[in-house]
C-alpha positions as CSV (number, residue, x, y, z in Angstrom):
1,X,123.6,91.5,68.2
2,X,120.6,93.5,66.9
3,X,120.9,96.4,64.9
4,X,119.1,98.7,67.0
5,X,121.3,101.1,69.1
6,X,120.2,102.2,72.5
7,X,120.0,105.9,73.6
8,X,122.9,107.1,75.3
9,X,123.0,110.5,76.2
10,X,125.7,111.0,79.3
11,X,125.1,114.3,81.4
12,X,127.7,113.5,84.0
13,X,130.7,111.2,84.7
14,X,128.9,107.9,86.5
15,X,131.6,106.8,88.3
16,X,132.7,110.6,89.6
17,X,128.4,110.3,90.7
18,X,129.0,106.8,92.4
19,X,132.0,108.0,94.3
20,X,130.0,111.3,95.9
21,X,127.1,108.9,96.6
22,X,129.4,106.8,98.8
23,X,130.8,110.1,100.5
24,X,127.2,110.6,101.1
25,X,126.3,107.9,102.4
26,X,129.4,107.3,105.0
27,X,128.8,110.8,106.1
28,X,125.3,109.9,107.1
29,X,126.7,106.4,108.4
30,X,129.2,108.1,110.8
31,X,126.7,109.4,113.1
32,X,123.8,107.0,112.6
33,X,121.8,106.0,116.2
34,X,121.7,102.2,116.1
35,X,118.5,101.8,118.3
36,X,116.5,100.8,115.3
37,X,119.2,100.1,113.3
38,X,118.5,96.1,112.1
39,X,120.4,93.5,113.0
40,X,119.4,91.0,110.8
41,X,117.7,92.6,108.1
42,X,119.1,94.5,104.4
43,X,119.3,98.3,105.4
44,X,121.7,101.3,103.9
45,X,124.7,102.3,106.0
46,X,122.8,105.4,105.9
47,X,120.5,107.9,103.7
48,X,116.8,106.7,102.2
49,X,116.2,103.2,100.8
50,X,113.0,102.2,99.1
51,X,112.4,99.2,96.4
52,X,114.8,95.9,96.4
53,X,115.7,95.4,93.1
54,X,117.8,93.4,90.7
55,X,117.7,90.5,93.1
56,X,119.6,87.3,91.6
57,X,121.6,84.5,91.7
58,X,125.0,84.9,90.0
59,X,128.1,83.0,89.7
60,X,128.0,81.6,93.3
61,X,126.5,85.0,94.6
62,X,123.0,86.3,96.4
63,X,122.4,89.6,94.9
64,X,120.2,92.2,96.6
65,X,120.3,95.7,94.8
66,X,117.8,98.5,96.4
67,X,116.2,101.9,95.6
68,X,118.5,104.7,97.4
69,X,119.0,108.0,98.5
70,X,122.8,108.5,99.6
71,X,122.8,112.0,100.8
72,X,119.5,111.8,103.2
73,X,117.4,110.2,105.4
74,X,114.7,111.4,103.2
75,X,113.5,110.1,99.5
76,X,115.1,111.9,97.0
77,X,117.2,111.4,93.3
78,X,117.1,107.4,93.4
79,X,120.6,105.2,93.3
80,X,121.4,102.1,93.2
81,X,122.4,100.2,96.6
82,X,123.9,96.5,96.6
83,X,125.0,94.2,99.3
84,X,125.6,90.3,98.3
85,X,126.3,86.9,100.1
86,X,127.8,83.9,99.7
87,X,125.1,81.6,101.9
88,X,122.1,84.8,102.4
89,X,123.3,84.8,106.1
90,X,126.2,86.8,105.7
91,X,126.0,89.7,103.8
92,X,128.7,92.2,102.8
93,X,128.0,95.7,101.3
94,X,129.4,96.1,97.8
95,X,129.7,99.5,95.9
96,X,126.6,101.7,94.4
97,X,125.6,100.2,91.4
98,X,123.7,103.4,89.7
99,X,124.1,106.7,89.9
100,X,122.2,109.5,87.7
101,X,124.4,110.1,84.8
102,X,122.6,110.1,81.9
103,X,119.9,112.8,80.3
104,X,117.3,109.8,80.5
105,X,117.8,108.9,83.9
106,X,118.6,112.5,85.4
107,X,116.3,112.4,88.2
108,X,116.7,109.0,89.6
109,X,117.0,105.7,88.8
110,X,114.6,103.8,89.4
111,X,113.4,100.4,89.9
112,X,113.8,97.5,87.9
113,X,115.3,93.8,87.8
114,X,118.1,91.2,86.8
115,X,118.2,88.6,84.8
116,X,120.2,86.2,83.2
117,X,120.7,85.8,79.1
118,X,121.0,82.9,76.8
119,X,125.1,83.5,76.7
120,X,124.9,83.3,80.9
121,X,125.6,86.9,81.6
122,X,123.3,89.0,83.7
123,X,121.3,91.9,82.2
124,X,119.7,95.0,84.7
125,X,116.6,96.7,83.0
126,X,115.3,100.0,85.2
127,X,113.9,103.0,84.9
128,X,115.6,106.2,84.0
129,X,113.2,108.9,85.3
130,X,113.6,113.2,85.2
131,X,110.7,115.7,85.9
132,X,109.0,117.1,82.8
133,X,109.7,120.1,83.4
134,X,112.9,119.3,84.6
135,X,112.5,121.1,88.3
136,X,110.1,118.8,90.0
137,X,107.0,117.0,90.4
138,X,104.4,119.7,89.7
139,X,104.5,119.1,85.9
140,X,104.7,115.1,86.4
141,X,107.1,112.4,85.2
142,X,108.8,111.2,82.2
143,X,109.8,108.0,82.3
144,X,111.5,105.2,80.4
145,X,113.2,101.9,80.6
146,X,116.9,101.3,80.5
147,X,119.4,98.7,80.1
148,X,123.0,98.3,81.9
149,X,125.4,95.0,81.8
150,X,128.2,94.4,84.6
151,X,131.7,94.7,83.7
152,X,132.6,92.0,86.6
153,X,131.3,88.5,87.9
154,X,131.3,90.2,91.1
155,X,129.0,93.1,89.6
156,X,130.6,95.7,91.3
157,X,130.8,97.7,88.4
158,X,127.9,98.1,85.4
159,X,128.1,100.1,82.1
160,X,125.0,101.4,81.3
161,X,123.9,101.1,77.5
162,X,121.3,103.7,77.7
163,X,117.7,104.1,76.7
164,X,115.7,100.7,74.9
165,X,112.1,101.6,75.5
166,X,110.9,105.4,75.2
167,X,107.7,106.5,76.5
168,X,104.9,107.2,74.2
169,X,103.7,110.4,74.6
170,X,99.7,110.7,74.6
171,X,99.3,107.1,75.3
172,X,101.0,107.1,78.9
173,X,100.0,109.7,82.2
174,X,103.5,109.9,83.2
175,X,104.2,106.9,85.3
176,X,106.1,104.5,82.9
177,X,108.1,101.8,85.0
178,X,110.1,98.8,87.1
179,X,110.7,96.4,84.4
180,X,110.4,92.8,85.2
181,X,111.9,90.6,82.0
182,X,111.7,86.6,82.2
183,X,111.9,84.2,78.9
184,X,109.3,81.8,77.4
185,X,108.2,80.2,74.0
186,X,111.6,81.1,72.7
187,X,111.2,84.7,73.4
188,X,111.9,87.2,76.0
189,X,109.0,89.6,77.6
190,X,108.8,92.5,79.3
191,X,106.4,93.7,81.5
192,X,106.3,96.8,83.3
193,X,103.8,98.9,85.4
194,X,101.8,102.1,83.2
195,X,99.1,104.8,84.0
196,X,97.1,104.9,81.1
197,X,96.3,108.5,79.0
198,X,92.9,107.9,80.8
199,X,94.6,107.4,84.3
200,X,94.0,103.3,84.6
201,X,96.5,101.3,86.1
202,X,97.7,98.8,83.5
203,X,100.7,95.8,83.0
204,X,101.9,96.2,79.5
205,X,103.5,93.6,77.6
206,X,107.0,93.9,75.4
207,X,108.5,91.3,73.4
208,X,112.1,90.6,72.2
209,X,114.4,88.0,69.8
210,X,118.0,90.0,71.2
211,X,116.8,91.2,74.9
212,X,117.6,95.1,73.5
213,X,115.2,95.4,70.6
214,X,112.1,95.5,72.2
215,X,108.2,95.5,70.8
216,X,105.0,96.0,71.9
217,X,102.3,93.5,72.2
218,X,99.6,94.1,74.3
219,X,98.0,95.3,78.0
220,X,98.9,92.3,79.8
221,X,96.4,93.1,82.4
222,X,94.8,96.3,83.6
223,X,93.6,97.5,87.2
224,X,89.0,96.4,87.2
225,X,89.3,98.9,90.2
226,X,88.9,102.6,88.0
227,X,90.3,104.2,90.9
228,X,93.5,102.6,90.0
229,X,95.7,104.6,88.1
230,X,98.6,102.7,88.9
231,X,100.2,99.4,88.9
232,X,104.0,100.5,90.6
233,X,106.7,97.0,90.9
234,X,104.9,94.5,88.6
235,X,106.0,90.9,89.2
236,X,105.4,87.6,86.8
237,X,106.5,84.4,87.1
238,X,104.9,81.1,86.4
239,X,104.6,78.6,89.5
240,X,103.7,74.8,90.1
241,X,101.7,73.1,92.6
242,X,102.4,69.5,94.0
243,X,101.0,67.9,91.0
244,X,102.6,69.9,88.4
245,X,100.6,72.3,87.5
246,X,101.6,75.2,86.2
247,X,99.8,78.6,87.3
248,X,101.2,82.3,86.6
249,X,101.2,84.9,89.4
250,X,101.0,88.4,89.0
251,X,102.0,91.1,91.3
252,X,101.6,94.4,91.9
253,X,101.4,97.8,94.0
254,X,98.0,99.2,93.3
255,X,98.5,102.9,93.2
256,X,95.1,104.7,94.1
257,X,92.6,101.9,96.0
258,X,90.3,102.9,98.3
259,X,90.8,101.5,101.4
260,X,88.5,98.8,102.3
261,X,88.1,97.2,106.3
262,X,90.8,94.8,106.5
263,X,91.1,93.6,102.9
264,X,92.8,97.2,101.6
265,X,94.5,98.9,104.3
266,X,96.2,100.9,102.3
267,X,95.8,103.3,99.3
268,X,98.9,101.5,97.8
269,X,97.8,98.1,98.2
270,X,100.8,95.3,97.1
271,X,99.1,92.0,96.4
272,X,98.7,89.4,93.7
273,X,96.1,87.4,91.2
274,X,96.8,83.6,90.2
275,X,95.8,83.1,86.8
276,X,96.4,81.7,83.3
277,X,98.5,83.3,80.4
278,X,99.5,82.3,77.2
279,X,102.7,83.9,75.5
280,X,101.7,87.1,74.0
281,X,98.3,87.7,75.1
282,X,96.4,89.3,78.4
283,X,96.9,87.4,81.3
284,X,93.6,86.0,82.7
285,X,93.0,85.9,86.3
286,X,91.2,82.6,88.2
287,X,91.5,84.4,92.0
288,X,90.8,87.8,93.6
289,X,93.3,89.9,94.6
290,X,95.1,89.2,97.6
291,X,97.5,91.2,99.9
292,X,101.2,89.7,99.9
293,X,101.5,91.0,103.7
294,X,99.0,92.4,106.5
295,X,101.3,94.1,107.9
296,X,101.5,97.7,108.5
297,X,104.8,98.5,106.5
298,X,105.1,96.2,103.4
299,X,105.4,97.2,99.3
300,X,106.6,97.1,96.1
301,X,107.7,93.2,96.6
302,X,110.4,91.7,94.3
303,X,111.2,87.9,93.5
304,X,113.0,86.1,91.1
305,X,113.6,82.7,90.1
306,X,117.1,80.5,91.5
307,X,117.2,78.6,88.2
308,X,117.3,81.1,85.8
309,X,116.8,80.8,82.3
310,X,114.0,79.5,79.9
311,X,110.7,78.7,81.6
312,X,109.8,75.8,79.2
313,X,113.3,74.1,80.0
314,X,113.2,71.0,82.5
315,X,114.5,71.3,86.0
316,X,114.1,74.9,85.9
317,X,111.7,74.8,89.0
318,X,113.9,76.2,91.5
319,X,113.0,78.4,94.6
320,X,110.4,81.6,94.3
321,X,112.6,83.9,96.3
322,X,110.7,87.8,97.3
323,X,112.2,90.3,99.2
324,X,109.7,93.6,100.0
325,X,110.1,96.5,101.4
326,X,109.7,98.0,104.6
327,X,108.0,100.9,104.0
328,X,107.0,103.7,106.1
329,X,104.5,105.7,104.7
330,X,102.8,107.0,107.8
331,X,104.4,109.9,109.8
332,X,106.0,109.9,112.2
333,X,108.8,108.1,111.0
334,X,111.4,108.4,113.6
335,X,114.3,106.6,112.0
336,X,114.3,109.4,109.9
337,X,116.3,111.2,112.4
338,X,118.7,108.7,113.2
339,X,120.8,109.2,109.6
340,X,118.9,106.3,108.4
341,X,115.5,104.9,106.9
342,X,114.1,101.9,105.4
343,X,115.1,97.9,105.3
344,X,114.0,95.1,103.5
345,X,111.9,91.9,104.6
346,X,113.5,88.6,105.6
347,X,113.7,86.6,101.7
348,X,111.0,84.5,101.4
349,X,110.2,81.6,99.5
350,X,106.8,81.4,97.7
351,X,104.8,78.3,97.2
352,X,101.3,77.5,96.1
353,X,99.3,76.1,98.5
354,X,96.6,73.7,97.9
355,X,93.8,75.7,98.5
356,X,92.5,78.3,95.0
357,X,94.4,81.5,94.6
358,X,96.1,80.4,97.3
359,X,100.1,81.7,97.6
360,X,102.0,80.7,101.3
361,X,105.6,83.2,101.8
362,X,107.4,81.8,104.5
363,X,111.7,82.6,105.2
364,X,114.0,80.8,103.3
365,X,115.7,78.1,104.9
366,X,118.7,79.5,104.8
367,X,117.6,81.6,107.8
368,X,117.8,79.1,110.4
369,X,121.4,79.8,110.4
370,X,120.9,83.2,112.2
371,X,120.3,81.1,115.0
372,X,122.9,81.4,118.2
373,X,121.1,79.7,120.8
374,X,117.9,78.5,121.7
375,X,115.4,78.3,124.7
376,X,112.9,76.0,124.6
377,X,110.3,77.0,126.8
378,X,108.1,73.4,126.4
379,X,104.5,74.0,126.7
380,X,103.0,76.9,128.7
381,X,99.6,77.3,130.3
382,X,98.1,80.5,131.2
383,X,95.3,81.5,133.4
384,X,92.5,84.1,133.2
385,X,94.7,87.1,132.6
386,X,97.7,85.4,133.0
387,X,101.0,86.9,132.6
388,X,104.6,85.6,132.0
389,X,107.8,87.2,131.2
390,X,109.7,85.0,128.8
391,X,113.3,87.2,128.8
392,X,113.7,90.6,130.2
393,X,115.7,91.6,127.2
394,X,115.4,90.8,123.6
395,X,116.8,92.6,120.9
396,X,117.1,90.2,117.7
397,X,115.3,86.7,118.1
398,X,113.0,84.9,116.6
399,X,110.1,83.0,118.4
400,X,108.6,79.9,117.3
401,X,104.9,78.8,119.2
402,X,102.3,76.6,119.0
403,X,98.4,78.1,120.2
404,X,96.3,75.9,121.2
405,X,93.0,77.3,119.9
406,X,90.3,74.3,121.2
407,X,91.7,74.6,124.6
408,X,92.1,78.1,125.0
409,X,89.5,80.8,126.2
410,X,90.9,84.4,126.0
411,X,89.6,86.9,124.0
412,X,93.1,88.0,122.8
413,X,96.4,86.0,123.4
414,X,99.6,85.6,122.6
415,X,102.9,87.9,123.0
416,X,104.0,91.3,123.7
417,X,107.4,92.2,122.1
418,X,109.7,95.0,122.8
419,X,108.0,95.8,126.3
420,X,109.9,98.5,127.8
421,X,109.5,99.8,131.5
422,X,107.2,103.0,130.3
423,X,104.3,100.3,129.6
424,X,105.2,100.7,125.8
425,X,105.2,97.0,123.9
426,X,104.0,95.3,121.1
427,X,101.2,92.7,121.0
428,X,100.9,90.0,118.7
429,X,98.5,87.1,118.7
430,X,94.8,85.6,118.0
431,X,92.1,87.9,118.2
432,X,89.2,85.4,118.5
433,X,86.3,87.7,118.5
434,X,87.5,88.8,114.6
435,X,89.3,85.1,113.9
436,X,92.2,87.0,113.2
437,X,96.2,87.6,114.0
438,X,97.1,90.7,115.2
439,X,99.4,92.9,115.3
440,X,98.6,95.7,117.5
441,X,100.9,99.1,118.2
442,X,98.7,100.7,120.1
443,X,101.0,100.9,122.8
444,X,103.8,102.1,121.6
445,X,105.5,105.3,122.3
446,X,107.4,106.0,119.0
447,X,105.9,106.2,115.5
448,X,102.5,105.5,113.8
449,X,100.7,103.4,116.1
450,X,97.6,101.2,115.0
451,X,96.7,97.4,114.6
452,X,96.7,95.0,111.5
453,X,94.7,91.5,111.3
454,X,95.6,89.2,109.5
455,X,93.0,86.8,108.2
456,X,92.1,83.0,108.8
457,X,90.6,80.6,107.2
458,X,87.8,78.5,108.5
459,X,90.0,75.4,109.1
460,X,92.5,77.6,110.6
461,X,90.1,78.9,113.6
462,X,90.4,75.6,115.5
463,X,92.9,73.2,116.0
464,X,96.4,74.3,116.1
465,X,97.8,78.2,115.2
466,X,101.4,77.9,114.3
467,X,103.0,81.7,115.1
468,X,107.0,81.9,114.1
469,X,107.6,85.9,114.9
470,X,110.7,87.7,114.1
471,X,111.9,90.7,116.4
472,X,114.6,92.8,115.2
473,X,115.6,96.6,116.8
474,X,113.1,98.4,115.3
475,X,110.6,95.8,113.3
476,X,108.8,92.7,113.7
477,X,107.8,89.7,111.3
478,X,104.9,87.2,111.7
479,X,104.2,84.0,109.6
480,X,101.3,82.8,110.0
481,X,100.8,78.8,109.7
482,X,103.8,78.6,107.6
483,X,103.3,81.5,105.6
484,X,99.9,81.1,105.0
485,X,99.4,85.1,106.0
486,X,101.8,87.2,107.2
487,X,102.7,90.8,108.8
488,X,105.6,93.1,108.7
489,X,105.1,96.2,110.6
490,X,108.1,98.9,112.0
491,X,107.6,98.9,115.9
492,X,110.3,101.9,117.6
493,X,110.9,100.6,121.0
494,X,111.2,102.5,123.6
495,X,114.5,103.4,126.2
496,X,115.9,100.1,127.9
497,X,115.4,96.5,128.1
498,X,113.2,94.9,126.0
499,X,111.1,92.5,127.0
500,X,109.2,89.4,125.4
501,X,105.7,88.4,127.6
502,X,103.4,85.9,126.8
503,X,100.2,87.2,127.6
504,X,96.0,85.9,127.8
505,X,94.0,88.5,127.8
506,X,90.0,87.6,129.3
507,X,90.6,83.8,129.4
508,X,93.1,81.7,129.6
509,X,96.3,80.5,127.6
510,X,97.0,76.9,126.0
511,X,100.7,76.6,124.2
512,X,102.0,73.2,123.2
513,X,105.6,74.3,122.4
514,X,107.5,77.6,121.9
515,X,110.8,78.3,121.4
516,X,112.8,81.7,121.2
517,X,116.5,81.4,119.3
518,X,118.8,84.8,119.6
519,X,119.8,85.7,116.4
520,X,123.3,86.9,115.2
521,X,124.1,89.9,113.1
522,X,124.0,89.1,108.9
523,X,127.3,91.3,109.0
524,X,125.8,94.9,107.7
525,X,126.1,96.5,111.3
């Protein structure tokens, strides 16, 4: 054990905190409205949730942990959620993890990960955050990172150890946070996401012998864009292609971008760069920056690794697991009323493909177990503005389908989702005049409305488009040829049934399969 002592400097009891945030939360949870309410994706019983965090793989257990507010539908002073699973089909809610209760944290805390330690017991690092001035935002942020160990295999209850990493004053402009630790070369590294004192969004790099002691070394990376100014949820974590080949990944949320035609949609822009890095020094990118998810409502992605433990050591190649999340940045936000607001993607497994810079996210496998029955429609040819209704009502399923691109002609084809009886629906498909998949709300009643595209490659723009297309109450999913692309975007249906069409729009329709499986609760209803 080193020598060095964290900060620990308790303003409140945590555990009297933890129990109010429960009351909180069940309060909301007795009168939430379940229209939107998903069925089969990580949401709070009630209140605010942002950021999945902490995700791991412990003693037999998934663990999903998640930014939360327990007394609103709003965002407000950050918790700790957690729900685990056995088989990551069945989920159960476990107690709040985190509660403010310490001077360091007393606004919030924030987000940060798990991981395991060379004795085999798990280790959170966050972010304990306050105002400055110690009211609100107006005179910004102080931030720093914090460590907490479970008292239980189950981790349904953590001690905090307090304050590891302070935040240098004059070198930092406020944000300071979401630590993401891993172990290589016989050390373990830190990397967390930092305005600069001249506003540029940065990576910086920590080393440690003990996992509490911690150094720095260097910017891992910083922002090229100057409009930047920060780097929110950092993500690293080295990855191998069929031959062996190691590459790293970094991730990011990129605080500040200017939004750019369909490559930056957003002025918080989550994406990643595949590169090189050598223990200790900057990492070096080899690709441009590319979005994670086209989708309207996706950020501050996590993953994490299901063989944990020393990168260099054989075997250790398991599964790239990411959740995101969900986020709704664009008013309206009608959940918001429903006691509710915010879920997490589908856990995806991330693999490099064979093309440069090149990253494919598709659903675990374990997801195919949400499946309760399945229809199997065969293939399907449409006319020249051909219509057909493939169930009058669908509120969780998940549609697998096969485009024929060579042999069809429409301008736009594929599915509507969510069609209610007031014309309201979702379309998703191939936009062939932009060689894109869409996702298009432009017809809905409730919420932000507007299209995302999600891009192809030239390959891609003939042959065969493989769509799979996840509809829960209030959201939908799209994988793009395995995972090549994809696009999470909210969609508030409207009163009544809730019909899937398949749909060819100026020209005709050629599908060679598609299937549509109803999907069963994960067990948070």
């Amino acid at each position: 054990m080193s020598a060095f002592e964290p900060t620990l400097t308790p303003f409140a009891d945590h555990d009297e905190e933890l129990a109010k945030a429960e009351a909180g939360v069940a309060a909301l949870a007795a009168t939430r409205n379940n229209r939107w309410y998903p069925k089969f994706h990580i949401a709070s019983n009630g209140g605010w949730i942002n950021d999945p965090n902490g995700l791991c793989f412990y003693k037999g257990r998934w663990h999903v942990f998640y930014q939360l507010h327990p007394y609103s539908s709003q965002w407000g002073p950050m918790h700790w959620g957690h729900v685990s699973s056995a088989d990551m089909v069945t989920w159960r809610r476990e107690p709040i993890a985190f509660a403010p209760s310490l001077e360091q944290e007393k606004n919030g805390v924030f987000s940060g990960s798990a991981v395991i330690g060379d004795d085999g017991k798990l280790k959170f690092y966050y972010t304990g955050h306050r105002w400055s001035n110690g009211v609100d935002n107006t005179g910004g942020d102080w931030q720093v990172q914090m460590l907490a160990e479970p008292d239980d295999d189950d981790l349904t209850h953590e001690t905090k150890r307090g304050m590891i990493i302070d935040c240098p004053e004059g070198k930092v402009d406020h944000h300071f946070r979401d630590p993401k630790v891993w172990k290589t070369a016989g050390k373990w590294w830190m990397t967390f996401g930092v305005s600069s004192a001249d506003k540029r969004g940065q990576m910086w790099l920590y080393e440690s012998d003990d996992m509490v002691e911690w150094t720095f070394r260097t910017v891992l990376f910083e922002h090229p864009d100057p409009d930047v100014f920060m780097l929110e949820c950092p993500d690293f974590f080295p990855i191998r292609d069929a031959e062996g080949n190691e590459k790293w990944v970094i991730g990011f949320s990129a605080m500040g971008a200017k939004k750019r035609g369909f490559e930056i949609h957003s002025t918080s822009a989550a994406g990643y760069m595949i590169g090189s890095w050598t223990p200790g020094e900057a990492f070096v990118p080899e690709s441009e920056f590319r979005l994670w998810d086209c989708g309207h409502n996706f950020y501050a992605p996590q993953s994490f690794n299901t063989v944990p433990g020393d990168t260099e050591t054989p075997g250790r190649d398991g599964r790239q697991i990411m959740y995101g999340w969900m986020s709704p940045f664009i008013e309206p936000v009608p959940m918001q009323d429903d006691g509710w607001c915010g879920q997490l993607t589908l856990p995806r497994e991330i693999t490099l493909g064979s093309r440069c810079g090149d990253l494919h996210t598709a659903p675990v496998a374990e997801v195919e177990a949400l499946r309760e029955d399945t229809i199997d429609f065969g293939a399907i040819e449409l006319p020249q503005d051909g219509e057909r209704v493939l169930l009058d009502d669908a509120e969780a399923v998940e549609i697998e389908m096969t485009i024929d691109l060579d042999a069809s002609t429409a301008e736009r084809a594929g599915l509507r989702v969510q069609a209610t009886g007031d014309g309201a629906y979702t379309a998703i498909g191939f936009d062939e005049q932009i060689g894109r998949v869409v996702v298009d709300r432009g017809a809905m009643r409730n919420g932000d409305r507007g299209y995302r595209a999600a891009p192809l490659d030239a390959d891609e723009l003939t042959g065969k488009l493989e769509l799979r297309v996840f509809v829960d109450r209030g959201s939908v999913e799209v994988y793009v040829n395995h995972g090549h692309q994809v696009l999470s975007s909210y969609a508030y249906a409207s009163e009544g049934p809730r019909a899937v069409k398949l749909v060819a729009e100026s020209g005709s329709l050629k599908v060679d399969a598609l299937k549509i499986h109803h999907l069963k609760s994960i067990g948070l209803e």
